[in-house]
Backbone and ligand atoms as CSV (ligand in chain L), in Angstrom:
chain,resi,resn,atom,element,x,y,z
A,1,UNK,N,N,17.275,40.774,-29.441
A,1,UNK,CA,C,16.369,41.789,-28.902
A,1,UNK,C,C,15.583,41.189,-27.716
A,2,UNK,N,N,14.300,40.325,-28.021
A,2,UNK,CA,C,13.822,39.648,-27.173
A,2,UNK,C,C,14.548,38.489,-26.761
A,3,UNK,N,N,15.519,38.237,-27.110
A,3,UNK,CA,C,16.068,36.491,-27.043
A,3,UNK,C,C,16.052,35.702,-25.755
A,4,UNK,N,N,16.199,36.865,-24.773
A,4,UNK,CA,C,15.984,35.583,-23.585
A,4,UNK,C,C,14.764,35.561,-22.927
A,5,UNK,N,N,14.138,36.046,-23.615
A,5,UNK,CA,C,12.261,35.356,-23.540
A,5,UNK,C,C,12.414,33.867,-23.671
A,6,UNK,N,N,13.043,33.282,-24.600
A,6,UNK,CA,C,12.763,32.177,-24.568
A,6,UNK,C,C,13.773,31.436,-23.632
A,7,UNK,N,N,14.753,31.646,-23.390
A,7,UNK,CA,C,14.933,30.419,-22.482
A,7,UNK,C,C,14.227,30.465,-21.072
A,8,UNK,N,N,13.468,31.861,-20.545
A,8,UNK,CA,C,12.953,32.158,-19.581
A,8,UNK,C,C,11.636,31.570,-19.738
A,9,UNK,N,N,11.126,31.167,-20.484
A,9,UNK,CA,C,10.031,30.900,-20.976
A,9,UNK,C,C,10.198,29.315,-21.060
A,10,UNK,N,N,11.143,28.691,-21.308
A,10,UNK,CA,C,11.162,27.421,-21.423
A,10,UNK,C,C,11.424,26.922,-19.829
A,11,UNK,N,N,12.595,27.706,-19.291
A,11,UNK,CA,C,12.866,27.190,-17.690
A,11,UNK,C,C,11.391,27.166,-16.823
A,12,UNK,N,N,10.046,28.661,-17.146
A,12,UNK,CA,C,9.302,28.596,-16.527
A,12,UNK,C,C,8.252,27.440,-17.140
A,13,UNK,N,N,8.297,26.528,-18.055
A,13,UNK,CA,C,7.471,25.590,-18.662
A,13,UNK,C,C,7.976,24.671,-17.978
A,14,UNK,N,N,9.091,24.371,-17.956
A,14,UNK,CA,C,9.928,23.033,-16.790
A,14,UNK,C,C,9.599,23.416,-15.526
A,15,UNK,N,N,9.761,24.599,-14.902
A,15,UNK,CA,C,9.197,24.349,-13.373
A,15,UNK,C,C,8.000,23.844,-13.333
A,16,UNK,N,N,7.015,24.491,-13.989
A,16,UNK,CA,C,5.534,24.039,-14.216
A,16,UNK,C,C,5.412,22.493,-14.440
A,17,UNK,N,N,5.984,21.886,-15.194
A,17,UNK,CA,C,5.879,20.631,-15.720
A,17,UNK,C,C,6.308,20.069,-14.045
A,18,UNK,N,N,7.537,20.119,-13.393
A,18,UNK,CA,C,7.775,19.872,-12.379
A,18,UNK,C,C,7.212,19.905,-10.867
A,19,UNK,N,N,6.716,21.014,-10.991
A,19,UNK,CA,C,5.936,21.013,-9.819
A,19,UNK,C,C,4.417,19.985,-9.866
A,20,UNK,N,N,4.074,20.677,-11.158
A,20,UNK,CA,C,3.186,19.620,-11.589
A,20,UNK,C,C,2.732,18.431,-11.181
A,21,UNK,N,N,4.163,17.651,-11.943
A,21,UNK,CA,C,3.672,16.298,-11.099
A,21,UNK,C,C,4.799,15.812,-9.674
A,22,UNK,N,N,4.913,16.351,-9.347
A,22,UNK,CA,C,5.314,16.624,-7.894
A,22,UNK,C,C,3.680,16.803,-7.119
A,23,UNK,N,N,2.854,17.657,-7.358
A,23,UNK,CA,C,1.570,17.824,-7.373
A,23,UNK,C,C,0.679,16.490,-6.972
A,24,UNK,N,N,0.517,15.956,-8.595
A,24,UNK,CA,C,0.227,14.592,-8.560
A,24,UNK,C,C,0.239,13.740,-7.913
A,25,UNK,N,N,1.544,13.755,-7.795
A,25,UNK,CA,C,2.095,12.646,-7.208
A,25,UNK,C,C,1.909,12.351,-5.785
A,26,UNK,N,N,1.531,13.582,-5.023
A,26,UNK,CA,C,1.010,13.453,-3.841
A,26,UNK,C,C,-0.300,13.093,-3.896
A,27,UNK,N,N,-1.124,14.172,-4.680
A,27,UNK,CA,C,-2.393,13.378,-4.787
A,27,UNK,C,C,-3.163,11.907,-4.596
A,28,UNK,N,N,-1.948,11.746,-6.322
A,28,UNK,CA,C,-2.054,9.811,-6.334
A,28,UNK,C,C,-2.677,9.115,-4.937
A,29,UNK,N,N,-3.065,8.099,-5.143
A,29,UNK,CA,C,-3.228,7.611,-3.666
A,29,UNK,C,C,-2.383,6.633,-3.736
A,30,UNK,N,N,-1.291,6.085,-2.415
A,30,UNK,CA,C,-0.585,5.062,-2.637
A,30,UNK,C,C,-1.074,3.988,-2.946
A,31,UNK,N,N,0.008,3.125,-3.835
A,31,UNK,CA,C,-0.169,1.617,-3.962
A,31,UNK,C,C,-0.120,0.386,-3.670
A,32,UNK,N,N,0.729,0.529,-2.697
A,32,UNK,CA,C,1.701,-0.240,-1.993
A,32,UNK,C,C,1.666,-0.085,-0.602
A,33,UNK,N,N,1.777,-0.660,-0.139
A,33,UNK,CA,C,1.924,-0.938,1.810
A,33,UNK,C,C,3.168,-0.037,1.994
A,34,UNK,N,N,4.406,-0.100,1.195
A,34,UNK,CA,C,5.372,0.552,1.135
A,34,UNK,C,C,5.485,2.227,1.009
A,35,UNK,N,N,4.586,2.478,0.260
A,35,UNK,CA,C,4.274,3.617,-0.234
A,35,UNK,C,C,3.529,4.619,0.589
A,36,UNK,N,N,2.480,3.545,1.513
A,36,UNK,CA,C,1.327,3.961,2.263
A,36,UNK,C,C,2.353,4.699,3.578
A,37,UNK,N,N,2.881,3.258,3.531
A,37,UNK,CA,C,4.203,3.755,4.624
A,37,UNK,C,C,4.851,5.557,4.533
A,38,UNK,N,N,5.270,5.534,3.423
A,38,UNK,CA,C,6.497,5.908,3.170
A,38,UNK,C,C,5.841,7.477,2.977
A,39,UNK,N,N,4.228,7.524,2.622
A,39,UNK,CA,C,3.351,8.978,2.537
A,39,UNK,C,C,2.969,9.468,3.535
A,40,UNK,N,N,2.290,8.622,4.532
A,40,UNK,CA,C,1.331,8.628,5.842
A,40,UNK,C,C,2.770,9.142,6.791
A,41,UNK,N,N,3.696,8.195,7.034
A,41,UNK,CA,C,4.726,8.747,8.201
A,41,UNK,C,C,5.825,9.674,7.900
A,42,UNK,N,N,5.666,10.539,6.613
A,42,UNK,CA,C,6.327,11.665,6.383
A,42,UNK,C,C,5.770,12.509,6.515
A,43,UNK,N,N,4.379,12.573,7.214
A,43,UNK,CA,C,3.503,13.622,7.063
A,43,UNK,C,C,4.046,14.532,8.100
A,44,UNK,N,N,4.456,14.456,9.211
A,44,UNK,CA,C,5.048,15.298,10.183
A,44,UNK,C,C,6.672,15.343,10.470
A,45,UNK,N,N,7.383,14.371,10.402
A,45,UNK,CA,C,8.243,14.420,10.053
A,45,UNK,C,C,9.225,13.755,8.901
A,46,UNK,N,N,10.751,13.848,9.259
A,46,UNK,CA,C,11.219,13.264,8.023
A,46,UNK,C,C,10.690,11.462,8.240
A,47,UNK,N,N,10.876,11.014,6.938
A,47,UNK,CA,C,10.062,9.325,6.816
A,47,UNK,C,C,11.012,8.621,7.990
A,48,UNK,N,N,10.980,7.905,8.870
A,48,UNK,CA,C,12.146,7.488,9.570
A,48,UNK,C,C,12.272,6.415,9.526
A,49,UNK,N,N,13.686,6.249,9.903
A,49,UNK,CA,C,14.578,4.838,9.769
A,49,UNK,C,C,13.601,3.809,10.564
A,50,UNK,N,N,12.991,2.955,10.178
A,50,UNK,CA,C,12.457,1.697,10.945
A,50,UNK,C,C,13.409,0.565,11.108
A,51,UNK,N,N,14.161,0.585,10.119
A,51,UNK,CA,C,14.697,-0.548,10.395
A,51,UNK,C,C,16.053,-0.659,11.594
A,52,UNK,N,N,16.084,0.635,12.312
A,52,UNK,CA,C,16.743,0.241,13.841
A,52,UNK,C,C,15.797,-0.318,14.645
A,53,UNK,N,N,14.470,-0.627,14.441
A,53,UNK,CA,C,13.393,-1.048,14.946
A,53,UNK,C,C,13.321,-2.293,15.182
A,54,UNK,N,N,12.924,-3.614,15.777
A,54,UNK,CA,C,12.476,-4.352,15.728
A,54,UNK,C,C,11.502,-5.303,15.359
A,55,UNK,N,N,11.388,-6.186,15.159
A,55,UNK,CA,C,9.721,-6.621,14.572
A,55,UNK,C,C,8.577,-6.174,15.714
A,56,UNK,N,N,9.334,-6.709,16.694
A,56,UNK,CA,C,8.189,-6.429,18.114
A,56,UNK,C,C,7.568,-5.508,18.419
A,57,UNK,N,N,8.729,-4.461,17.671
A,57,UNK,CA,C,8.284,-2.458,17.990
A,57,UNK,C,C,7.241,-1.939,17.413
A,58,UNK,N,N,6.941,-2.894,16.130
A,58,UNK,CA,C,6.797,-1.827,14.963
A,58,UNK,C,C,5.269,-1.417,15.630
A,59,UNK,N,N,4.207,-2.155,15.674
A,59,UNK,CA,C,3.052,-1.910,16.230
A,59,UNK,C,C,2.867,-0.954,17.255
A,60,UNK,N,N,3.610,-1.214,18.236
A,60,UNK,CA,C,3.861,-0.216,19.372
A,60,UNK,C,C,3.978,0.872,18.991
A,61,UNK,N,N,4.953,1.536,18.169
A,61,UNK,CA,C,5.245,2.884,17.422
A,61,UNK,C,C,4.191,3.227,16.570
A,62,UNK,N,N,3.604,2.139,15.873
A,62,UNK,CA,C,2.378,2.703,15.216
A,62,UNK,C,C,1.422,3.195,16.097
A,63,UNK,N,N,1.061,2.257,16.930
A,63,UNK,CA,C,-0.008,3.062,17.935
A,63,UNK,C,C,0.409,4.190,18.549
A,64,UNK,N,N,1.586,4.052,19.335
A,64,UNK,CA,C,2.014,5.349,20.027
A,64,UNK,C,C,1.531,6.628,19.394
A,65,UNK,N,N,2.415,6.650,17.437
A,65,UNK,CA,C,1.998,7.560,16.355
A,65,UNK,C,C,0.324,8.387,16.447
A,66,UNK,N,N,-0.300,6.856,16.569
A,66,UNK,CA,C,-2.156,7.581,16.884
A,66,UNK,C,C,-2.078,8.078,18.118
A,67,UNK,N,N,-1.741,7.515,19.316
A,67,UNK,CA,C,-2.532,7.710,20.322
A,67,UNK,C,C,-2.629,9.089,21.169
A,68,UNK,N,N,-0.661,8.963,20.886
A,68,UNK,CA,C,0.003,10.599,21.526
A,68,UNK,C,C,0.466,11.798,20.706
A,69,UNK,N,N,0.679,10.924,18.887
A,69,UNK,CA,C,1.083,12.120,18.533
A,69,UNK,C,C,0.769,12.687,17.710
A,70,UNK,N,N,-0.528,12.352,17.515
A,70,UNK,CA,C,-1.810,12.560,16.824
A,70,UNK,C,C,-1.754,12.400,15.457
A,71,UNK,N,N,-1.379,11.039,15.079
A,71,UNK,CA,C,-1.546,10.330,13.366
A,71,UNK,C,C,-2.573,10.047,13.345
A,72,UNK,N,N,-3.572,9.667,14.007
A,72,UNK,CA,C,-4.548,9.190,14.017
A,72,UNK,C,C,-6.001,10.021,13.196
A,73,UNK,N,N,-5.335,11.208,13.256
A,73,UNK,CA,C,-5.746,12.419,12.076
A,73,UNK,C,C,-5.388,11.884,10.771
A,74,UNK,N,N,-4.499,11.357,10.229
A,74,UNK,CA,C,-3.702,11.468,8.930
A,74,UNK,C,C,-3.287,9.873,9.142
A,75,UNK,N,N,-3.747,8.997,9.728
A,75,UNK,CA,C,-3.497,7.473,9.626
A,75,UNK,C,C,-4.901,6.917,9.778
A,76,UNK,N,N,-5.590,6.071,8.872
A,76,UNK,CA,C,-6.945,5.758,9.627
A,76,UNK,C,C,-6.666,4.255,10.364
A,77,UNK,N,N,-7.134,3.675,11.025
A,77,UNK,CA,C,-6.904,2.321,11.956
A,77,UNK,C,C,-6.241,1.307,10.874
A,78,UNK,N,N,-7.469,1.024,9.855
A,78,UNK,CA,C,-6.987,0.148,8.352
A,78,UNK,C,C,-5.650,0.044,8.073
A,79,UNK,N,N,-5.242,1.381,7.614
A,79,UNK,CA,C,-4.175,2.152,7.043
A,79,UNK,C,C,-2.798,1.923,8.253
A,80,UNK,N,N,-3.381,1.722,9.598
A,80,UNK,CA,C,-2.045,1.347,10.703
A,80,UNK,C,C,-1.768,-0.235,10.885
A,81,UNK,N,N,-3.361,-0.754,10.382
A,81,UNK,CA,C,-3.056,-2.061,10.532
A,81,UNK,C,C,-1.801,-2.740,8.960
A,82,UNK,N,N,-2.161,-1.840,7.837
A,82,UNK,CA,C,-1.367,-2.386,6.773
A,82,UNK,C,C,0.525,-1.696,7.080
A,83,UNK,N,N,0.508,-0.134,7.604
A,83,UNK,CA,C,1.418,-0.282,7.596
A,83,UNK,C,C,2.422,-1.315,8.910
A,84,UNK,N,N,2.013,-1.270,9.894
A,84,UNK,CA,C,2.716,-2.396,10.868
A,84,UNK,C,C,2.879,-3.422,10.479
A,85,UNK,N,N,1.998,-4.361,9.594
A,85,UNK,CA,C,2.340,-5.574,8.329
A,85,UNK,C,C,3.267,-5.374,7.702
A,86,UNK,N,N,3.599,-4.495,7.251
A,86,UNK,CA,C,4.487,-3.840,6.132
A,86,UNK,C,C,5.891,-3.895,7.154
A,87,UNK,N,N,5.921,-3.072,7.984
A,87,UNK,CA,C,7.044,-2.896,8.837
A,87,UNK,C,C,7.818,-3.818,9.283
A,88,UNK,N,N,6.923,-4.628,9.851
A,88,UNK,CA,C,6.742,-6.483,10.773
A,88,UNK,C,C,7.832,-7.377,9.550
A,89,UNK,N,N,7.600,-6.704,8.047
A,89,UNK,CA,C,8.067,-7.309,7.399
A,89,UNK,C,C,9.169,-7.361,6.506
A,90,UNK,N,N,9.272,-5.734,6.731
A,90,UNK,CA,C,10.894,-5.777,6.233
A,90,UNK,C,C,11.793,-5.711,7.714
A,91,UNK,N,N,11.281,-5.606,8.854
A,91,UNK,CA,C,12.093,-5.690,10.076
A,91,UNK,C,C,13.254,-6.809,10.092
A,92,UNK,N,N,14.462,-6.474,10.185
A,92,UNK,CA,C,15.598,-7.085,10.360
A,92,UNK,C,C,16.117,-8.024,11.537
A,93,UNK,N,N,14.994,-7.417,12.598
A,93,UNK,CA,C,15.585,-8.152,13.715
A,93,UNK,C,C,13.692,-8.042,14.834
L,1,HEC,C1,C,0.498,13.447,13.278
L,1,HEC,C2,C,1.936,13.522,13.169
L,1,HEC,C3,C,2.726,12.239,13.048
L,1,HEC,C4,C,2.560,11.232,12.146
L,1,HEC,C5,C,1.554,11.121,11.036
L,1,HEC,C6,C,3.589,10.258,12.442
L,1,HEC,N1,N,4.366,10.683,13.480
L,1,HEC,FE1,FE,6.016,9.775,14.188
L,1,HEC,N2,N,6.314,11.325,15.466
L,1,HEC,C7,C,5.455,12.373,15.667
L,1,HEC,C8,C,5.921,13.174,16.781
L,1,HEC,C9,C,5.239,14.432,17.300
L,1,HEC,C10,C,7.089,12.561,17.220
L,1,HEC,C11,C,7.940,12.968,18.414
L,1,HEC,C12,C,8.694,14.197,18.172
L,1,HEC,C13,C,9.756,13.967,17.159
L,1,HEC,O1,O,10.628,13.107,17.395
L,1,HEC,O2,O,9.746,14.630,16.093
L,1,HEC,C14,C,7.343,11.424,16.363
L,1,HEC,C15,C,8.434,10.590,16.465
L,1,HEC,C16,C,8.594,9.411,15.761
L,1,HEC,C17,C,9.693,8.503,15.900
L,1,HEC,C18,C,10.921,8.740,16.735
L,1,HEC,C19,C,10.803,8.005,18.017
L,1,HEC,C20,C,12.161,7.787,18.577
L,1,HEC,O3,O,12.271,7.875,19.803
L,1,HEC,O4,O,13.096,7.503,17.784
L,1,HEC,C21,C,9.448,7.424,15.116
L,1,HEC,C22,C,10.286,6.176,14.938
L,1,HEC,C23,C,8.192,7.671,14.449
L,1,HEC,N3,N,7.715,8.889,14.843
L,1,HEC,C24,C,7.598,6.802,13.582
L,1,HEC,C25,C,6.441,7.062,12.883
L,1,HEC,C26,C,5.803,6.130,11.983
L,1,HEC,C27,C,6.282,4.727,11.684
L,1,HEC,C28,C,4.718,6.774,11.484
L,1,HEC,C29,C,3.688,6.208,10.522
L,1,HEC,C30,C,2.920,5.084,11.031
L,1,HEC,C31,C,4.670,8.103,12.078
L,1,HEC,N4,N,5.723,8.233,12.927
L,1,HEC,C32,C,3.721,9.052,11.779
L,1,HEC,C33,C,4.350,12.659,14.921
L,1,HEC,C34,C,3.855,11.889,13.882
């Protein structure tokens, strides 16, 4: 009669649960230099490949990020100085 109340009812408890901490999880504040990375420079676009980058670049692109393309909203100075450390340091070349 009623029967698919419940699986409708369970799928809408899993989206909930899902979005949920999807939710969270942005909230969270990162932990990691990696993380800081990986939250802060997805904010406008997709996270991007650094590592065609150089060690030499990475700073440069960070600043560029503040200066012209306005991270500097959504990156604070601190937060550019840890991620370019971060970058500097998994850089390949
Ligand atoms: C406030 C928005 C914003 C934030 C935050 C941001 N970017 Fe960007 N980024 C842009 C814009 C705008 C462009 C140029 C247009 C495009 O390519 O989408 C761009 C382009 C890039 C490019 C492509 C340049 C190229 O020629 O290949 C790289 C690499 C990049 N960003 C790295 C970063 C890194 C690293 C961070 C974090 C430190 C970051 N971005 C954070 C706005 C942002």
């Amino acid at each position: 009669m009623a029967d698919w109340r419940l699986p409708a009812g369970i799928l809408a408890i899993a989206a909930l649960a899902g979005a949920g901490s999807a939710a969270w999880d942005r909230l969270r504040p990162p932990r990691t230099p990696r993380e800081l990375f990986q939250r802060r420079c997805s904010h406008c676009h997709e996270l991007p490949r650094m590592n065609q980058f150089g060690k030499r670049n990475m700073a440069g692109i960070v600043r560029t990020m503040r200066t012209r393309n306005g991270a500097d909203k959504v990156i604070t100075e601190q937060e550019a100085a840890v991620i370019v450390k971060y970058l500097e340091g998994v850089a390949r070349w």
